[in-house]
C-alpha beads as a LAMMPS data file, in Angstrom:
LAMMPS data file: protein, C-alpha beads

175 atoms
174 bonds

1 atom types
1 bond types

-500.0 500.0 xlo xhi
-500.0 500.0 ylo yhi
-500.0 500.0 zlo zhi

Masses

1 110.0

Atoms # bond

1 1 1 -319.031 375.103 494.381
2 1 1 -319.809 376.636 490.678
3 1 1 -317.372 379.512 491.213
4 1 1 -314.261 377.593 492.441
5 1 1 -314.685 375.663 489.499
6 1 1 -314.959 378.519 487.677
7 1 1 -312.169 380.182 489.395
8 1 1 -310.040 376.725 489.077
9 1 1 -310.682 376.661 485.177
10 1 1 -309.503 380.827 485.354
11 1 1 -306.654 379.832 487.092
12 1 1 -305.323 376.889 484.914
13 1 1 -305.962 379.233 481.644
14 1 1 -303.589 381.754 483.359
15 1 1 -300.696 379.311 484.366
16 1 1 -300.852 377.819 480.664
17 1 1 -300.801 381.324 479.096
18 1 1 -298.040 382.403 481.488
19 1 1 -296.266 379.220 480.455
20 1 1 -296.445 379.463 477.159
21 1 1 -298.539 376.372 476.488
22 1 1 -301.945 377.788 474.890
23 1 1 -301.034 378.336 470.976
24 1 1 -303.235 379.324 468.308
25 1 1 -304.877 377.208 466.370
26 1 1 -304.243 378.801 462.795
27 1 1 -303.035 377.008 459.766
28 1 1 -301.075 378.924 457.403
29 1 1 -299.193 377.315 454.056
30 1 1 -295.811 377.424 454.222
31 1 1 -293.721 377.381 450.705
32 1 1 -291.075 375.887 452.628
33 1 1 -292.741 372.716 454.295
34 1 1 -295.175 372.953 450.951
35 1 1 -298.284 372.180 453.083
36 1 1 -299.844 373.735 455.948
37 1 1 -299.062 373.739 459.442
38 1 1 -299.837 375.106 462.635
39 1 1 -299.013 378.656 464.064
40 1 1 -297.978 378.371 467.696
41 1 1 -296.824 382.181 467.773
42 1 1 -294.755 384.776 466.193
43 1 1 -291.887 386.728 467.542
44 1 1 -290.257 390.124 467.517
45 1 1 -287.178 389.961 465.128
46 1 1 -285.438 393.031 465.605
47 1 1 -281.968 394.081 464.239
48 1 1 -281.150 397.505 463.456
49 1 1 -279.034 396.824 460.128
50 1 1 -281.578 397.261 457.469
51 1 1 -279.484 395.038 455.068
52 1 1 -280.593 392.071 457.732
53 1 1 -284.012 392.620 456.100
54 1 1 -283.433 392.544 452.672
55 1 1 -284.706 389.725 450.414
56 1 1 -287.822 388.220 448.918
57 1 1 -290.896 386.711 451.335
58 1 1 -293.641 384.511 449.838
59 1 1 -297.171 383.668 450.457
60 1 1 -298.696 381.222 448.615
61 1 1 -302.535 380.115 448.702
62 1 1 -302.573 377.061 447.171
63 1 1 -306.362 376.607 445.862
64 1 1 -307.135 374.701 448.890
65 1 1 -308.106 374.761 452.714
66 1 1 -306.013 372.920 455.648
67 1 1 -308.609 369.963 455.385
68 1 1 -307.652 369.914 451.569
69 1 1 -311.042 370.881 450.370
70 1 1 -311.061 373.122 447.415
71 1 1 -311.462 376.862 447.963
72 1 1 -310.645 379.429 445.270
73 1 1 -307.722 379.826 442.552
74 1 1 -304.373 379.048 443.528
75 1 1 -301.901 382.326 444.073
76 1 1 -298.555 383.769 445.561
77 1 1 -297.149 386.887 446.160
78 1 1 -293.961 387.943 446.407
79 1 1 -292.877 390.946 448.470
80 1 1 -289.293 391.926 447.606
81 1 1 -287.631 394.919 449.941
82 1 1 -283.404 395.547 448.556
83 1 1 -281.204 398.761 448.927
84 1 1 -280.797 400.398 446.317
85 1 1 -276.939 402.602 444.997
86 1 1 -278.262 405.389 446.910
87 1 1 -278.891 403.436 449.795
88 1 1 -282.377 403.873 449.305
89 1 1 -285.251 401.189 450.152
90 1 1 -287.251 399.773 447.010
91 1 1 -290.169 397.426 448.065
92 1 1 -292.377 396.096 445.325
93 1 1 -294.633 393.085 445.286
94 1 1 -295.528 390.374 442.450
95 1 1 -298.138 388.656 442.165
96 1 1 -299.226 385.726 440.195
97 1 1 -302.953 383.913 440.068
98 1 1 -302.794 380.307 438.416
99 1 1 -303.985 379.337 435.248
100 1 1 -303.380 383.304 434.103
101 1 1 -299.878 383.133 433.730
102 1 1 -299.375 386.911 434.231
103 1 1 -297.823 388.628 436.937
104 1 1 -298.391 391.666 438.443
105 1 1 -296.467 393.960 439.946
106 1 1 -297.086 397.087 442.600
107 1 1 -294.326 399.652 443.329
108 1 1 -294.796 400.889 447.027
109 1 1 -293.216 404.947 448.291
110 1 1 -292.621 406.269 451.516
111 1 1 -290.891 403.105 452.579
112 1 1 -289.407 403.412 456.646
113 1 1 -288.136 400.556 458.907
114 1 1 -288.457 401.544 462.226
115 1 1 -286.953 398.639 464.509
116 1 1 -289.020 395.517 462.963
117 1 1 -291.871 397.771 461.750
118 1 1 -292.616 398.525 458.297
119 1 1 -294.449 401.062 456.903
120 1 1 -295.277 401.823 452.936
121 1 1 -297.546 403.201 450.752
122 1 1 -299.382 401.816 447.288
123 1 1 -300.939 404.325 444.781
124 1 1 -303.854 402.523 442.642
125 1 1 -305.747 402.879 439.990
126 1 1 -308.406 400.310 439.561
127 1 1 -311.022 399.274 436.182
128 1 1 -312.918 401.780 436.712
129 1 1 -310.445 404.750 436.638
130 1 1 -310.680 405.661 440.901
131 1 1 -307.430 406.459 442.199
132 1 1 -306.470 406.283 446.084
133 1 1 -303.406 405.418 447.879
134 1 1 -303.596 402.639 450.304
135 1 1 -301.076 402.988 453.480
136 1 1 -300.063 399.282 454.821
137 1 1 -297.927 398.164 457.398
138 1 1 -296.460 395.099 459.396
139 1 1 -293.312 393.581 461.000
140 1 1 -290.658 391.447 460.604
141 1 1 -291.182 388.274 462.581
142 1 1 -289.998 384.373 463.741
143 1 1 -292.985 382.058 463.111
144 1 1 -293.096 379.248 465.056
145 1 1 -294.964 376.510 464.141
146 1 1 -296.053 372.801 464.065
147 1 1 -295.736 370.722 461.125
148 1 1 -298.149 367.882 460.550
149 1 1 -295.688 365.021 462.048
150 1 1 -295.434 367.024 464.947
151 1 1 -292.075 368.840 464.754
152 1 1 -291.639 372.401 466.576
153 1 1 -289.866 374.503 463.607
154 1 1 -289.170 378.541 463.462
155 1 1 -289.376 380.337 460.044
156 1 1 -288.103 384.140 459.621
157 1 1 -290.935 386.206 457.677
158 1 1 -292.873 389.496 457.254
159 1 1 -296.288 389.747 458.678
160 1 1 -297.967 391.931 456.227
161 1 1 -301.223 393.824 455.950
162 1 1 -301.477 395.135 452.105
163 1 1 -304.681 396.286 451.920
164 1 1 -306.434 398.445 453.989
165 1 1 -309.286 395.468 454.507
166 1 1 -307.517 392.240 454.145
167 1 1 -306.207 390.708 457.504
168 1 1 -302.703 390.609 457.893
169 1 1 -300.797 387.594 456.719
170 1 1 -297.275 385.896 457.226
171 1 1 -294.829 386.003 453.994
172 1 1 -292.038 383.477 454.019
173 1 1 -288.171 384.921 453.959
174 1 1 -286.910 382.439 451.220
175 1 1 -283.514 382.290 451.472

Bonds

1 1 1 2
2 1 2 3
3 1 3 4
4 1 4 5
5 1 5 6
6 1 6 7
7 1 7 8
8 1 8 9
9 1 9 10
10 1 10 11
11 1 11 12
12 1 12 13
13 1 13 14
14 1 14 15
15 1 15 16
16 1 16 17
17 1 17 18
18 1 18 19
19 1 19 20
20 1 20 21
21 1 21 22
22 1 22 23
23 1 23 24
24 1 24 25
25 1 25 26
26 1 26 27
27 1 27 28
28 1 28 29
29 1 29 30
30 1 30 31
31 1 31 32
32 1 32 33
33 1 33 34
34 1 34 35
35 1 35 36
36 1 36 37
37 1 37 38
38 1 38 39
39 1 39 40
40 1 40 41
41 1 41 42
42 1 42 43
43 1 43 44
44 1 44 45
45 1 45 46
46 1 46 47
47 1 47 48
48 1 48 49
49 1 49 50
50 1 50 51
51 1 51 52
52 1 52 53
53 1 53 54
54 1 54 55
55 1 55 56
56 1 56 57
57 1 57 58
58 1 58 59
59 1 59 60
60 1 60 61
61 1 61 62
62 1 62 63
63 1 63 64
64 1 64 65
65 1 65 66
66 1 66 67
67 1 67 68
68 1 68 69
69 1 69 70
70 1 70 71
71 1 71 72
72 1 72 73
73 1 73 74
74 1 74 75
75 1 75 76
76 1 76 77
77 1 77 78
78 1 78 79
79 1 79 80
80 1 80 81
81 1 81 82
82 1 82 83
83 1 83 84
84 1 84 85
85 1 85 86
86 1 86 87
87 1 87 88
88 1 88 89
89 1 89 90
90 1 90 91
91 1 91 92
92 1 92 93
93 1 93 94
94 1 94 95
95 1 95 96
96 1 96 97
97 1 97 98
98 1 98 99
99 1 99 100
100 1 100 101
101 1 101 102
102 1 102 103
103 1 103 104
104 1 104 105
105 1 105 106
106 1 106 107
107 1 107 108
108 1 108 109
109 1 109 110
110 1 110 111
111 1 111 112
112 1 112 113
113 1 113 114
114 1 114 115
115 1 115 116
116 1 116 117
117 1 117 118
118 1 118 119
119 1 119 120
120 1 120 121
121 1 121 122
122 1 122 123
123 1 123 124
124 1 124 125
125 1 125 126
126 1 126 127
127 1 127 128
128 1 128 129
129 1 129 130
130 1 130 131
131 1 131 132
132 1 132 133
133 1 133 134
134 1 134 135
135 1 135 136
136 1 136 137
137 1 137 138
138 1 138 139
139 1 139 140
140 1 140 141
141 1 141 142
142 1 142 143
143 1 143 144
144 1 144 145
145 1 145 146
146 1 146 147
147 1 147 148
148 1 148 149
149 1 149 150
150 1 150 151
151 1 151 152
152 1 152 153
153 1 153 154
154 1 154 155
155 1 155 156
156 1 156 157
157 1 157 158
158 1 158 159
159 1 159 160
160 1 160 161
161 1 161 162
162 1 162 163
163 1 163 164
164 1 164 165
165 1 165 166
166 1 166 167
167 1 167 168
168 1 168 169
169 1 169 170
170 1 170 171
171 1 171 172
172 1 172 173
173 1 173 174
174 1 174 175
């Protein structure tokens, strides 16, 4: 009796992953909606003109959790990818912590698009004079998601990993 109700509940699980109808849970800020919402999955989006790519995607942490409890300062950075007159790709990021009022910017090299994949390298140099270079990666995605009244939207973005040890993260296309 135990294991058909185990093998019922395996069973269900399966037919609701196969259909599409299990979604994360996550909660991500969006600057677009300007609050959070919920992550029901991310997509391949894959076009082979590297122009298509081009443009500025945002993530913002806005100083608070999804329950709107304070955690930590406010920031947003801004990864920017363009062509260049040699038909070269630049990718930089900004970043910007509030109540500082400065912005920072990082310079990445060895740039390379491969389908929706991006690859790219940061050099650093931190207080204390070490020096390393820091390889990250990630892809060029739809989000879809759930905003708080309910409403199944899609957002294009970049999911990023930037550092070495920080989980990867979804920046906003803005358009």
């Amino acid at each position: 009796m135990k294991s058909e109700k185990i093998m019922l509940k395996l069973i269900t699980t399966v037919f609701f992953l196969s259909a599409g109808l299990l979604y994360s849970q996550e909660k991500i800020f969006l600057p677009t909606e300007d609050v959070f919402v919920t992550v029901i999955g991310y997509e391949d989006d894959i076009n082979p003109d590297i122009l298509y790519y081009c443009g500025k995607y945002t993530y913002i942490w806005p100083g608070m959790d999804a329950n709107g409890q304070p955690e930590g300062d406010a920031f947003r950075f801004d990864y920017v990818l363009t062509l260049n007159s040699s038909n070269e790709i630049d990718f930089y990021k900004s970043s910007m912590t509030e109540g500082f009022g400065e912005e920072t910017k990082e310079t990445y090299s060895d740039i390379s698009i491969n389908e929706n994949k991006i690859r790219a390298s940061y050099e650093f140099k931190d207080t204390t004079g070490t020096t390393g270079k820091i390889i990250c990666s990630g892809k060029f995605v739809y989000l879809k998601y759930k905003t708080k009244n309910g409403e199944i939207k899609s957002s294009k973005g970049l999911y990023f990993k930037g550092w070495e040890d920080y989980e990867a993260v979804f920046y906003e296309k803005q358009k």
